[in-house]
MINU-713693 format. One line per field, with one value per residue: residue in one letter; chain; y, z, x of N, C-alpha, C in turn. Coordinates in nm, 2 decimals. Example, Ala and Ser with C-alpha at 12.3 -4.5 7.8 and 13.67 -1.06 7.14 Angstrom:
# MINU-713693
code = (A_S)
unit = (A_A)
nY = (-0.57_-0.22)
nZ = (0.78_0.71)
nX = (1.32_1.28)
caY = (-0.45_-0.11)
caZ = (0.78_0.71)
caX = (1.23_1.37)
cY = (-0.33_0.00)
cZ = (0.78_0.79)
cX = (1.32_1.29)
***
This chain:
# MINU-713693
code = (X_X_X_X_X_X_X_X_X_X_X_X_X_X_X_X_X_X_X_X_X_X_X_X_X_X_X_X_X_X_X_X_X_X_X_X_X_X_X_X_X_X_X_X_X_X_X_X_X_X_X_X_X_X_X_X_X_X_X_X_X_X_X_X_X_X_X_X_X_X_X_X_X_X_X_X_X_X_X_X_X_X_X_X_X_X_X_X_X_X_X_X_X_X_X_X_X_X_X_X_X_X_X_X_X_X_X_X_X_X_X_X_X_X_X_X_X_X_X_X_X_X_X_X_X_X_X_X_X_X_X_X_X_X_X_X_X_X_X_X_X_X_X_X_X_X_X_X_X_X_X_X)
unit = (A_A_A_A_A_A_A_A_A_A_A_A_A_A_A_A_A_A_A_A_A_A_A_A_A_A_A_A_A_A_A_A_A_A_A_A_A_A_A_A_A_A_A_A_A_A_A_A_A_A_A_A_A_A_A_A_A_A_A_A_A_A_A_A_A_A_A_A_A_A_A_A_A_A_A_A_A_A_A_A_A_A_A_A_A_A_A_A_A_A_A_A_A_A_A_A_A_A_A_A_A_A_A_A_A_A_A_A_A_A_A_A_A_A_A_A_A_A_A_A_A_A_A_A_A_A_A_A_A_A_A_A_A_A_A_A_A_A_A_A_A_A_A_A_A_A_A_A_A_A_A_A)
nY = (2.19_1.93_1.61_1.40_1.05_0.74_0.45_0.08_-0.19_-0.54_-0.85_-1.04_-0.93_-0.67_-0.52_-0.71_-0.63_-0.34_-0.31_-0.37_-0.22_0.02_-0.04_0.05_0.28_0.59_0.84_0.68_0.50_0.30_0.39_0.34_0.07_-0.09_-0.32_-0.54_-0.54_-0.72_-0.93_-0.93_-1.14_-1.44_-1.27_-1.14_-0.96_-0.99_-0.76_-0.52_-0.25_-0.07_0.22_0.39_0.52_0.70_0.80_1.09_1.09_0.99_0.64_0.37_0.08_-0.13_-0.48_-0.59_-0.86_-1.10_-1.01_-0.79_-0.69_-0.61_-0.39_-0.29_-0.08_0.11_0.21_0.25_0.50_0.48_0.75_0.70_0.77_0.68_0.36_0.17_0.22_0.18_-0.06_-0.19_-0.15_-0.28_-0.57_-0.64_-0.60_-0.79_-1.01_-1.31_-1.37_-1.18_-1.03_-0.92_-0.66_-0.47_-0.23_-0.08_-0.16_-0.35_-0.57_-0.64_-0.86_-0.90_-0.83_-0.56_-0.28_-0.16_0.13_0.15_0.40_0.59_0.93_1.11_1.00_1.10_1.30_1.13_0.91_1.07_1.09_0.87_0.64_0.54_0.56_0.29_0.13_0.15_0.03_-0.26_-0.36_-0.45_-0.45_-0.14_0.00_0.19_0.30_0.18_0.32_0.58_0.57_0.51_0.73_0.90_0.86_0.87)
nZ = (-0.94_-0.77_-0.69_-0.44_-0.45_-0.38_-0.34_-0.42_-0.31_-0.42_-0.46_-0.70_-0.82_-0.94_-1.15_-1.16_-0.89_-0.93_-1.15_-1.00_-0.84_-0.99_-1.08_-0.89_-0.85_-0.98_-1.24_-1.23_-1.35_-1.48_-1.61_-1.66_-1.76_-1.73_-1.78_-1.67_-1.79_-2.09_-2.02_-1.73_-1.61_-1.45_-1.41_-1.66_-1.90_-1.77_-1.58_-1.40_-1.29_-1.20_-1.33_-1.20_-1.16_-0.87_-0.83_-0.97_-0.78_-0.78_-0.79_-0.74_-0.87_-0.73_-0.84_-0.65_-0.54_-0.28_-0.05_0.09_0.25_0.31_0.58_0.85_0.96_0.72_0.56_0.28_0.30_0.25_0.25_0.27_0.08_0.21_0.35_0.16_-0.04_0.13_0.14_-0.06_-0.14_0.05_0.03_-0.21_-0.22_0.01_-0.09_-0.23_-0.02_0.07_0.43_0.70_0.93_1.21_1.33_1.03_0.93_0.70_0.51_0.20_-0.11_-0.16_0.03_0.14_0.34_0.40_0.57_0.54_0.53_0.70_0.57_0.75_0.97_1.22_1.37_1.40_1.56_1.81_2.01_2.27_2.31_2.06_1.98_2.11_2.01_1.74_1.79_1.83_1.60_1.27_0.96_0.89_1.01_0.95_1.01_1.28_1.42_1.38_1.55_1.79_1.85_1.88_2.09_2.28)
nX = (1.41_1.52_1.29_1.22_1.18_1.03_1.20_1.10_1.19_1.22_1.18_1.18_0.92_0.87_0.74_0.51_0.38_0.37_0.18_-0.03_-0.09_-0.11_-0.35_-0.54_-0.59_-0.73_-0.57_-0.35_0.03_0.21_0.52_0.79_0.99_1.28_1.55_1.76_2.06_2.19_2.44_2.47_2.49_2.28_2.06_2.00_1.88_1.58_1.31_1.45_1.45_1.15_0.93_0.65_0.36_0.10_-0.18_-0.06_0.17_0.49_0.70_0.93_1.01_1.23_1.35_1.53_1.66_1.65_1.77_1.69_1.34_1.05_0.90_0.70_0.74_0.73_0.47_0.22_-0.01_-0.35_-0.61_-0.95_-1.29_-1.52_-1.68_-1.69_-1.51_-1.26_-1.29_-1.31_-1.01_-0.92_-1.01_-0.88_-0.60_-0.53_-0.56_-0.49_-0.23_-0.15_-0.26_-0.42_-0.39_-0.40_-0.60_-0.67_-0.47_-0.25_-0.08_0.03_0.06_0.30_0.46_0.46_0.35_0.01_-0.17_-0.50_-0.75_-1.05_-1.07_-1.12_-1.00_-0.84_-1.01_-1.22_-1.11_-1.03_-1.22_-1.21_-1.36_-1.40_-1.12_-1.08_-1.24_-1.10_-0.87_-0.95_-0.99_-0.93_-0.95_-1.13_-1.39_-1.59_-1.87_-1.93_-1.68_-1.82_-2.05_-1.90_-1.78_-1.98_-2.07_-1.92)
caY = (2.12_1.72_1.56_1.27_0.98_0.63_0.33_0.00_-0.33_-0.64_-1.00_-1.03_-0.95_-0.54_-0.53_-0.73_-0.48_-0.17_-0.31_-0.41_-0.13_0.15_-0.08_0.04_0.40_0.63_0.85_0.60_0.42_0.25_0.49_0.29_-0.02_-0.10_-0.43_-0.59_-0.55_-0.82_-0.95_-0.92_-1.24_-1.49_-1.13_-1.08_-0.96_-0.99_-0.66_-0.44_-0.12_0.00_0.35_0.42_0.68_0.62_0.94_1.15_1.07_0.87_0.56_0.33_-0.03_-0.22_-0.58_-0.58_-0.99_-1.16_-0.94_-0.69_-0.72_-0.48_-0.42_-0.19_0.06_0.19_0.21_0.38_0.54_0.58_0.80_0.66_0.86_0.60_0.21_0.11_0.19_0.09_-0.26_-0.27_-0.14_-0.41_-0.68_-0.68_-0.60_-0.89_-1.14_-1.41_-1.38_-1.05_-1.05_-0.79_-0.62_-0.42_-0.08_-0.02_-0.15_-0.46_-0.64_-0.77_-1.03_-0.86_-0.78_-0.40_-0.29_-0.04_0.18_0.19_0.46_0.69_1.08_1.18_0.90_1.17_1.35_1.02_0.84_1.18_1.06_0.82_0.51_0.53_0.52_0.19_0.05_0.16_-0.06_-0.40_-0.41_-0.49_-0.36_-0.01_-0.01_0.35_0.30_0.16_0.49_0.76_0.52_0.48_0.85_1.00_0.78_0.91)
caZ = (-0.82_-0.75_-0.58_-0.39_-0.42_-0.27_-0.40_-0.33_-0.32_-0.46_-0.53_-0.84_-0.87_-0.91_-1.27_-1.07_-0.80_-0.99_-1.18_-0.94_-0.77_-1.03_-1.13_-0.77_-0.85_-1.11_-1.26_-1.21_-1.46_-1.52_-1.70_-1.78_-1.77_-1.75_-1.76_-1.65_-1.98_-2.16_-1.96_-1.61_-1.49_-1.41_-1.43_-1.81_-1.97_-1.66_-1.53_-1.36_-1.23_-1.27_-1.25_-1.19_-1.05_-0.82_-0.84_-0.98_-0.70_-0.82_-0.72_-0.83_-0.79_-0.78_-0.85_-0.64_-0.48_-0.18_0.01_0.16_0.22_0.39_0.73_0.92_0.93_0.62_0.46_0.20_0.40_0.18_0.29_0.20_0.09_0.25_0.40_-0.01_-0.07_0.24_0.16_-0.23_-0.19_0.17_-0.05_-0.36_-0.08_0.12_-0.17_-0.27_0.05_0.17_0.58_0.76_1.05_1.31_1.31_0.91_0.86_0.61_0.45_0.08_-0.14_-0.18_0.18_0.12_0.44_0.38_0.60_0.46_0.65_0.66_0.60_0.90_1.08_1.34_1.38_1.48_1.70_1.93_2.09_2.35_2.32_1.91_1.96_2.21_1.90_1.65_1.86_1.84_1.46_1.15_0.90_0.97_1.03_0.95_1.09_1.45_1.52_1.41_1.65_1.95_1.85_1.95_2.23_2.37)
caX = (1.45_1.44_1.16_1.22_1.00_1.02_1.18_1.05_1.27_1.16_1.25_1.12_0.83_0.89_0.63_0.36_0.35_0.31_0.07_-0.15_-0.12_-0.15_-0.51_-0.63_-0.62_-0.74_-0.43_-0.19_0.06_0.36_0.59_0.88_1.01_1.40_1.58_1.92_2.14_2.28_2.58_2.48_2.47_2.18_1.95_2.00_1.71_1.47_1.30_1.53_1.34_0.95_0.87_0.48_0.26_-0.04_-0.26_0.05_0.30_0.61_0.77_1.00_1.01_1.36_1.38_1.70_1.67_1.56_1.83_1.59_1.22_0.95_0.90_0.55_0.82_0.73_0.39_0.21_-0.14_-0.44_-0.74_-1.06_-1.40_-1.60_-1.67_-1.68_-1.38_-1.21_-1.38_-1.23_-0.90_-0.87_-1.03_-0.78_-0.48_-0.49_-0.59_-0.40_-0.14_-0.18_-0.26_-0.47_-0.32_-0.52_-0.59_-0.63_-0.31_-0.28_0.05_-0.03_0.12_0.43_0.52_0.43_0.23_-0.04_-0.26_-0.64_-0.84_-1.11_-1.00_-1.12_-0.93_-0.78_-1.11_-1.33_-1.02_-1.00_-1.27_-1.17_-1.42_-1.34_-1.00_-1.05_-1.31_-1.04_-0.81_-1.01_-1.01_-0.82_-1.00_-1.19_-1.57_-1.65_-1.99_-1.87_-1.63_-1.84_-2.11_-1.81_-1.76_-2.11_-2.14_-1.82)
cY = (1.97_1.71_1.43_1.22_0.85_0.48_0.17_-0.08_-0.43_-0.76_-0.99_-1.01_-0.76_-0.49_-0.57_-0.65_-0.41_-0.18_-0.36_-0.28_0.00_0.10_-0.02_0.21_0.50_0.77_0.79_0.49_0.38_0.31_0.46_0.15_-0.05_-0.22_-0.45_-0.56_-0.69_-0.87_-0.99_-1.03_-1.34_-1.38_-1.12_-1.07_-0.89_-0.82_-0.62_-0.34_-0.10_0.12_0.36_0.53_0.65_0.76_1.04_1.16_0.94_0.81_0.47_0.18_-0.12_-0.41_-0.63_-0.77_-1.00_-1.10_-0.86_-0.74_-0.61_-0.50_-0.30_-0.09_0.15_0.13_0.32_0.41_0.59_0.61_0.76_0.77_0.74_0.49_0.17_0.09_0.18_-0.07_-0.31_-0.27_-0.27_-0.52_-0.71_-0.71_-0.73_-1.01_-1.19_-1.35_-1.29_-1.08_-0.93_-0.80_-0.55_-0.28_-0.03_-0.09_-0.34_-0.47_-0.70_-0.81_-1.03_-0.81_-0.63_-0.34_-0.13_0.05_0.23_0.23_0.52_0.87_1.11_1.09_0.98_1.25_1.22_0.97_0.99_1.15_0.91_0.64_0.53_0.50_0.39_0.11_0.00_0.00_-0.23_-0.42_-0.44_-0.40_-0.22_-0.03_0.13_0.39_0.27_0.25_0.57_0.68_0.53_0.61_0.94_0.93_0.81_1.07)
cZ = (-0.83_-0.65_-0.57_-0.42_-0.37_-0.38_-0.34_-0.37_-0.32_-0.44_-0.65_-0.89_-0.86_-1.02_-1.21_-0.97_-0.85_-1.12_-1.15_-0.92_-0.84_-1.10_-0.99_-0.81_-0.99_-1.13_-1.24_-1.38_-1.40_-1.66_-1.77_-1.71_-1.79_-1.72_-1.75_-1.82_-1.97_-2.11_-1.84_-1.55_-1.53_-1.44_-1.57_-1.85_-1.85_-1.59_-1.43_-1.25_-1.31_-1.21_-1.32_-1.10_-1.04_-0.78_-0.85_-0.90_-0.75_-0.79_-0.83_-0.78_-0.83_-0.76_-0.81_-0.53_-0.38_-0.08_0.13_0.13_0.29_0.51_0.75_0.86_0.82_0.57_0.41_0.27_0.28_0.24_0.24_0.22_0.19_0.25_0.22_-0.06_-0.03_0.18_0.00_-0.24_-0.04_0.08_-0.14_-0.26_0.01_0.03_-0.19_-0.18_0.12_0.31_0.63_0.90_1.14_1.25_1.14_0.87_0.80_0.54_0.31_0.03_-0.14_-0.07_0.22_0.21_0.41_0.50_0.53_0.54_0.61_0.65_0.68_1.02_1.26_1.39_1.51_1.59_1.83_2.02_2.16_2.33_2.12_1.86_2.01_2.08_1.80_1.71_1.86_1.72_1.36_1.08_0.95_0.93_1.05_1.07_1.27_1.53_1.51_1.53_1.84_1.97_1.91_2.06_2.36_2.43)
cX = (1.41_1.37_1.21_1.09_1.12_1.09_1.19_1.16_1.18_1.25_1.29_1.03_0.73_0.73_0.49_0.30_0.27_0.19_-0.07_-0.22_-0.18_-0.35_-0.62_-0.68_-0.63_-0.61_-0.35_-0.19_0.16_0.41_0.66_0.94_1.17_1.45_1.73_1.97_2.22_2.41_2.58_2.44_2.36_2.05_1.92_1.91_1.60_1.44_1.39_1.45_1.20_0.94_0.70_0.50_0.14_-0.09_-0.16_0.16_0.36_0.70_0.82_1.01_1.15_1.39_1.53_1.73_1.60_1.68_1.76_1.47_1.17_0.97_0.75_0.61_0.83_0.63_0.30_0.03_-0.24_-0.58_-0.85_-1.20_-1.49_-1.56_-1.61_-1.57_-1.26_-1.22_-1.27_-1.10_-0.83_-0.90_-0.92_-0.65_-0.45_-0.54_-0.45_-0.22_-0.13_-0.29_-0.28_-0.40_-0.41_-0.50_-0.60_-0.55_-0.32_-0.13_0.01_0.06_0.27_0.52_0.52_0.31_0.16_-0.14_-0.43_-0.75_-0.91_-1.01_-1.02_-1.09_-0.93_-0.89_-1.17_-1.24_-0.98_-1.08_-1.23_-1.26_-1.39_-1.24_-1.01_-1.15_-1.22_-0.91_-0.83_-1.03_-0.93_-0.88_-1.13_-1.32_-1.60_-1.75_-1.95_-1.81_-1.71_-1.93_-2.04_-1.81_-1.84_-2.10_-2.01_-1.81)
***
């Protein structure tokens, strides 16, 4: 059976992506590498498509112009074990152009908006002053909801 996966749109800059991205996470690669052929234009040569995999789920990145770009409406959600790795995968994320959003949610350099949460996001925001904490932040302060969390 085929499995869907996700493909991203780029500019150009489909190769830099996926190898940022597969450096964030352990099992991940860039699998293959395919390029405009010979003929097509202004493109000739220049990366084409990138397929990677970021902890064995697979995506595909298309270097298809400045035509399309991202929007909220679509990003990729990663659960974190703890603040630490909240803190490293927000730090690298919003470097050089990337733009924190509230709630977890962060845009990096490439216009690719991500969610970076704790696993038990839906757990700690049930409680009512956690969710109104969760609400006043950009990046997530572990420590502050499970704190809004008991005190709620």
């Amino acid at each position: 059976m085929n499995t869907p996966y996700p493909m991203l749109w780029f500019d150009t800059q489909a190769l830099e992506a996926a190898e940022l991205y597969v450096s964030l996470f352990p099992d991940s690669a860039v699998t293959s590498v395919e390029r405009y052929p010979e003929g097509s234009g202004e493109r000739s040569g220049e990366v084409m498509v990138v397929m990677f995999t970021l902890k064995g789920t697979r995506y595909s990145a298309l270097n298809g112009g400045p035509e399309f770009g991202f929007t909220p409406a679509f990003s990729l959600v990663v659960g974190c074990d703890d603040q630490a790795e909240i803190d490293r995968l927000w730090d690298v994320l919003t470097a050089e152009g990337g733009a924190p959003s509230q709630c977890g949610w962060l845009t990096d350099r490439f216009g690719l908006s991500w969610q970076i949460i704790p696993h038990n996001i839906g757990e700690l925001i049930s409680h009512p002053a956690a969710m109104q904490a969760m609400l006043d932040m950009s990046k997530i302060d572990v420590a502050a909801l499970v704190t809004a969390a008991g005190a709620g």
